[in-house]
N, C-alpha and C positions, 0 to 999 in steps of 0.2 A: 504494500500500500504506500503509496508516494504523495505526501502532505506538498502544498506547495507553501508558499508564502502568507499567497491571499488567503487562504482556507484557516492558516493558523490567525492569522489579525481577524478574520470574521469569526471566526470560535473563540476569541480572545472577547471580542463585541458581545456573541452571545452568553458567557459567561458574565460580564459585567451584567447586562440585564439582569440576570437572578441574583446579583449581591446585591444590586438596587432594589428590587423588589421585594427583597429580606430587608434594608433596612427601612425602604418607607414603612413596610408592614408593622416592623418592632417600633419604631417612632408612632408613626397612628394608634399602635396597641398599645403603645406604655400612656403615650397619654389616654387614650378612654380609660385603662383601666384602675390610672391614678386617680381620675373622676376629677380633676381638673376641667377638661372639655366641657362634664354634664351637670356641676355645681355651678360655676361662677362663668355666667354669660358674656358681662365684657372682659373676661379673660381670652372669652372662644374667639369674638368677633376680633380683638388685639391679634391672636395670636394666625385666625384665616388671615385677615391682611397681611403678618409678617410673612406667611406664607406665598400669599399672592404675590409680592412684592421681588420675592426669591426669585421668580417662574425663569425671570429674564437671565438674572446672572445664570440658573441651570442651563435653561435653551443656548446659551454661548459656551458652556460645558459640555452639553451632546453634541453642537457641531462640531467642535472639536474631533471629540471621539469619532464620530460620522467621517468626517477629512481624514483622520490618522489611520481610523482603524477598517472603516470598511470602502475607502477612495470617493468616498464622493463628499465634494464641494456644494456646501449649502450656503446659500448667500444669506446676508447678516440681515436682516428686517430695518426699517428705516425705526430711527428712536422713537420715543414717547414725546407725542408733542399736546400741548396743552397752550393755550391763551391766556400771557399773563394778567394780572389782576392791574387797573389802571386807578389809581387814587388819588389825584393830585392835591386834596387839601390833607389828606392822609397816608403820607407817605411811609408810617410804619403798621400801617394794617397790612402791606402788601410779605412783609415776613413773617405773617400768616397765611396769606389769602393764596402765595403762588405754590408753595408747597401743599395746602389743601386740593388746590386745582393741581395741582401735579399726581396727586393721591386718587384722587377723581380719575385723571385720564387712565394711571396706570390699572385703575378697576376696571375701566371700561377696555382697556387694551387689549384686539383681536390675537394679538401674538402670541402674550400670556393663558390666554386659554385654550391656544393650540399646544401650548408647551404641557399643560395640565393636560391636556387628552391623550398628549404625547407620554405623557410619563404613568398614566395610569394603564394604556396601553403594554408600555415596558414592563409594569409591573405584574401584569398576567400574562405574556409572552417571554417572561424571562425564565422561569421555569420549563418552557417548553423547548425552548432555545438551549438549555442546557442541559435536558435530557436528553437531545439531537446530541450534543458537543461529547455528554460522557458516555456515549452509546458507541458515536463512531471512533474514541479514543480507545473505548475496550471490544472493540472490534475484532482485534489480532491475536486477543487469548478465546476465540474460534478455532484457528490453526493450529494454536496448542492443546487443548481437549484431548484429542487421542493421545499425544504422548503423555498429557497427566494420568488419564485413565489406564494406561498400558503401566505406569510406572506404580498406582495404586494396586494394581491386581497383581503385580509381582512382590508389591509388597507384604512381610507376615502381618502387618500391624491392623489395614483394612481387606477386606474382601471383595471383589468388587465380579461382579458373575460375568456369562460374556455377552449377556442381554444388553448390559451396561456399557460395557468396550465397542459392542456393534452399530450403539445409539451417538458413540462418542467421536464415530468416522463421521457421521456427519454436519460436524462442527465447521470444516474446510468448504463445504457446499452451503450452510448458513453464511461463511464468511463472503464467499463470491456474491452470493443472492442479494445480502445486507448491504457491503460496504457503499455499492452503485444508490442506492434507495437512503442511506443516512446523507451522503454526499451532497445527492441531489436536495435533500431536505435541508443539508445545512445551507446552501449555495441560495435555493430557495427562501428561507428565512430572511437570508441576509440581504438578497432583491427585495423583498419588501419594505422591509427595513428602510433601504436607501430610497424606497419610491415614499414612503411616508415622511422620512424626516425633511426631503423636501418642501410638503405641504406641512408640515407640521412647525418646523423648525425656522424655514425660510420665511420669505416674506409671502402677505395672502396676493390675494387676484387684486384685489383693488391697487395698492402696493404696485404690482407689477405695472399694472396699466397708467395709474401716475406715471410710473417711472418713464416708460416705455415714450406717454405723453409731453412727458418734461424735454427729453431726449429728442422729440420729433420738432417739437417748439425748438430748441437750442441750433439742430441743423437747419432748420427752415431759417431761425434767425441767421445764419453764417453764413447761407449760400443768399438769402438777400445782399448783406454786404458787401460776399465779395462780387457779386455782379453789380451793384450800385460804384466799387471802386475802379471794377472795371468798365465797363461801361464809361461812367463820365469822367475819372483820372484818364481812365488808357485813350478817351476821344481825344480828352484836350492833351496831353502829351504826344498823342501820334500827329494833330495839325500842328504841334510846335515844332517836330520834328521835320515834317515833309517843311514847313516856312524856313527853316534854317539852311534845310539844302537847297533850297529853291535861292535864298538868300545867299548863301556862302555861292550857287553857280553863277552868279550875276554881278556880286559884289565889284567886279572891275568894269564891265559894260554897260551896269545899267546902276547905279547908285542910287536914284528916287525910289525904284524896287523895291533895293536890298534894306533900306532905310523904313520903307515900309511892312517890309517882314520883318524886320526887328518890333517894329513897334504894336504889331500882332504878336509876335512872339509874346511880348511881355505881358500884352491883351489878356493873353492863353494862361501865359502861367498865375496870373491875378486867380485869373477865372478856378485853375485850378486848384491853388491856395485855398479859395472859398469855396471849394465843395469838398474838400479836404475836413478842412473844420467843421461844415456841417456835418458829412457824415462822421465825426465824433463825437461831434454834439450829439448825434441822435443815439449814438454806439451807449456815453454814458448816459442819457436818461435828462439834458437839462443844457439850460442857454440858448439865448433868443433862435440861432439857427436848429436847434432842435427842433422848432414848431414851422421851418419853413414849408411850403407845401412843395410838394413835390412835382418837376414837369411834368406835363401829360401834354393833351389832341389840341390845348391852347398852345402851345408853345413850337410847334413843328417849325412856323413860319420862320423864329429866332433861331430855330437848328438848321435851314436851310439856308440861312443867311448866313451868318457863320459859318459854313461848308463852302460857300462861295467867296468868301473875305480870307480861305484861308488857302485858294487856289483853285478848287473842284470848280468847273463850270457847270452848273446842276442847271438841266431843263426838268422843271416839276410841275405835276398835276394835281392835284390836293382835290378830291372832292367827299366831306365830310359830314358827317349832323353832327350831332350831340354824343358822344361815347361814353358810356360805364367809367369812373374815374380810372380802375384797375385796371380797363381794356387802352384807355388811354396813354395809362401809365408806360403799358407792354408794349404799343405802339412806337413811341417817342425810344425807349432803350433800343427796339430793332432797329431803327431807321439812324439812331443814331452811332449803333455797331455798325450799320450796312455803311454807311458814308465813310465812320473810320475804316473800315476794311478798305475804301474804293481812293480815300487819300493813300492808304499804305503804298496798296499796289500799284494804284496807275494815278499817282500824281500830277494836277492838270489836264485829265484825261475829261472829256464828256461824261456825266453821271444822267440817266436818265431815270426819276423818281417819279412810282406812280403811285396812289394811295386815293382807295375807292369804299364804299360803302354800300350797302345794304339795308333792310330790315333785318337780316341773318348775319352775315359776315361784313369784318374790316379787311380787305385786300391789299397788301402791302408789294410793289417790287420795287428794286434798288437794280440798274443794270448801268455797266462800265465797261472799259476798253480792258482787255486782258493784254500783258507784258507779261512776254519769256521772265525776264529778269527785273525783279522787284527792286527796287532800292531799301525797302524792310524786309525783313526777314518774319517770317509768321510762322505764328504756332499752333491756330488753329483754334483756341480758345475763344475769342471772338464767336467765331460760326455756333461753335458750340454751345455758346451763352446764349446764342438765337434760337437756337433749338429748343432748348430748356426755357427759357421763359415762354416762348411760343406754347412750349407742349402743358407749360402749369397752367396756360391761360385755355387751354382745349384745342389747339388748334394743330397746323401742320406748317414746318418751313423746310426748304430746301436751297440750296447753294450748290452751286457749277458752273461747268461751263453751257455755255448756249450755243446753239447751231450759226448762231449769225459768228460766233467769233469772239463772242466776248464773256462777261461773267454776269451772273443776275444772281441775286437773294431772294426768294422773294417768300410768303408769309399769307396765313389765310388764317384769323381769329375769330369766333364765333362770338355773338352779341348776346346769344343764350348759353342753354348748360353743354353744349354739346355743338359741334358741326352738323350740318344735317347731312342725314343719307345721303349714301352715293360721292361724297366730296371724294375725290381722286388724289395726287400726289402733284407736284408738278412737276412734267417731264423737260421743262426749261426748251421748248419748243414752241414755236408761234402757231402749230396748231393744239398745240395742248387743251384738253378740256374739263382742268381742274377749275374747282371757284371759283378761284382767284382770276385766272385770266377769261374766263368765261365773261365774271365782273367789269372789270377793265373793258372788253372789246363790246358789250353794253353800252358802258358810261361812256366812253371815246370814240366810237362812232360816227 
């Protein structure tokens, strides 16, 4: 019989069960039968609280055990929280009041009385668990049976007939039959075990889903961020960039230019100073730029000027109503990813923006001159930011190249919960017959 490792830490588990379940037993017993418990009533209620109060430090002692001895990791339950007590013309009531609230919550504490379900649990499973442990420990004196009996009936001392010898061969056949069947049983117990202390020990379902919620809030907050810093830091540093080289190639033939891409430059970098601060204002929670509003479907006209002041010769179509703030919002970030991508690449190049609407959908494309050889080097992140906002907003974008030669963005948002049926992909083709250009070839007409 070959013990491995785990087997002996989880029969090591199953033993502690039944010393626990002897001692709460002899504790419960000696007090009822001091009559402490059944005379003196605020002794009992004193003495359930000390006990309730215990549950927590126990439940961080069976994880323990749980982690060491039978490998499984039970995660800690969030603490006891409670609402302190507010007194402001009585500020020493509250070194009563937050410790009684704290006494309060730890009664009402879901954790502590899974830790008590948990340990009364132990304490009728411990006994079973250890008759498993000493059953499969005296397993092996099965295959000594017949040499003891062989060695008894040669003895003068006892007599042992050969009814007894013949009954004693089949100790080594209980031992095969047995050992697989305690095995399985201890192995057994100790799956359990680990599936309960789980629920018991861990933290409950509500607990989880907090958590779970807190966590989902925390990355939503982080990827808003970094798409607000990319977006309007990486717009206005990529127009400062393309002014700079546009400025540094002209600097000797053409000086009223270069003079005036400096003085955009510094436009840029002003600008983006101040959205800098803002979004750390908004980051901590406080200061005037914290409550600035944010651009949206007002403000397109000031991003397409700007895109033209900063080289792009942009021919635009803008036909709009009224937009959801948040569809506004997602509008104004593409167009103004689309634009910076189309200064990166083709610097100076024709940008042609079209941007349509609906009762259903907002239609967004952005198309530009495609260059072998970029003067920025890209990453890709950009597009990708279009994707992602587009697809939190319901909709569908795609980027490539186009059949005429050039490159196009372009972007299809929905004004309700959903796109409607049927909306296609766009295959960045002038016959395409996705929303989006369906839209457009409507409105333009």
């Amino acid at each position: 019989m070959l013990v491995t490792g785990r087997e002996l830490r989880e029969a090591g588990y199953l033993l502690l069960g039944a010393v626990f379940g002897v001692f709460w037993a002899a504790l419960v017993g000696s007090l009822y039968l001091s009559g402490i418990v059944t005379r003196f009533a605020p002794v009992t209620v004193v003495l359930l609280l000390a006990a309730h109060l215990l549950l927590r430090p126990i439940g961080r002692f069976e994880r323990l055990l749980a982690r060491v001895l039978l490998g499984q990791d039970v995660a800690a339950p969030a603490p006891i929280g409670f609402r302190r007590a507010v007194y402001p013309r009585h500020p020493r009531w509250r070194r009563l009041a937050d410790p009684l609230r704290w006494t309060a919550s730890a009664v009402r504490d879901p954790h502590s009385w899974r830790v008590l379900a948990w340990t009364l649990v132990r304490a009728v499973s411990g006994p079973l668990g250890a008759a498993v442990v000493l059953l499969y420990a005296a397993s092996p004196l099965l295959v000594l049976w017949p040499l003891v009996a062989l060695a008894d009936r040669m003895s003068d001392r006892i007599e042992v007939g050969a009814a007894g010898t013949a009954w004693s061969l089949l100790g080594p056949v209980a031992f095969v039959a047995a050992v697989p069947v305690l095995r399985g049983s201890l192995r057994a117990l100790a799956g359990w075990h680990r599936r309960l202390a789980v629920w018991a020990l861990g933290p409950g379902r509500k607990e989880v889903e907090a958590a779970v919620l807190a966590r989902a809030v925390r990355a939503e907050e982080q990827v808003r961020i970094d798409q607000e810093l990319h977006d309007s830091i990486g717009h206005l540093l990529s127009m400062i960039v393309v002014q700079a080289g546009a400025g540094a190639h002209v600097f000797d033939r053409d000086p009223a230019f270069a003079r005036a891409a400096l003085a955009t430059i510094e436009e840029r970098g002003r600008a983006a100073l101040g959205e800098l601060d803002r979004i750390i204002a908004g980051i901590r929670g406080h200061g005037p730029d914290a409550l600035a509003p944010l651009p949206g479907a007002g403000d397109l006209t000031a991003l397409l000027d700007g895109a033209a002041g900063a080289g792009l010769r942009v021919r635009s179509r803008i036909r709009l109503g009224p937009l959801p703030p948040v569809v506004g919002r997602g509008v104004y970030r593409v167009l103004q990813e689309a634009l910076t991508n189309a200064a990166k690449h083709a610097p100076g190049g024709d940008v042609d923006v079209d941007l349509a609407a609906d009762e259903r959908i907002v239609a967004l494309s952005v198309v530009n001159p495609l260059r072998e050889s970029s003067p920025v080097a890209g990453t890709g992140l950009g597009l990708a930011s279009i994707r992602d906002r587009v697809a939190l907003l319901g909709g569908h974008a795609t980027a490539g190249r186009t059949t005429e030669g050039g490159f196009a963005v372009r972007a299809v948002v929905p004004l309700g919960a959903a796109l409607p049926d049927g909306a296609a992909a766009c295959r960045l083709t002038a016959g395409c017959d996705c929303l989006g250009c369906a839209l457009h070839r409507t409105v333009w007409r």
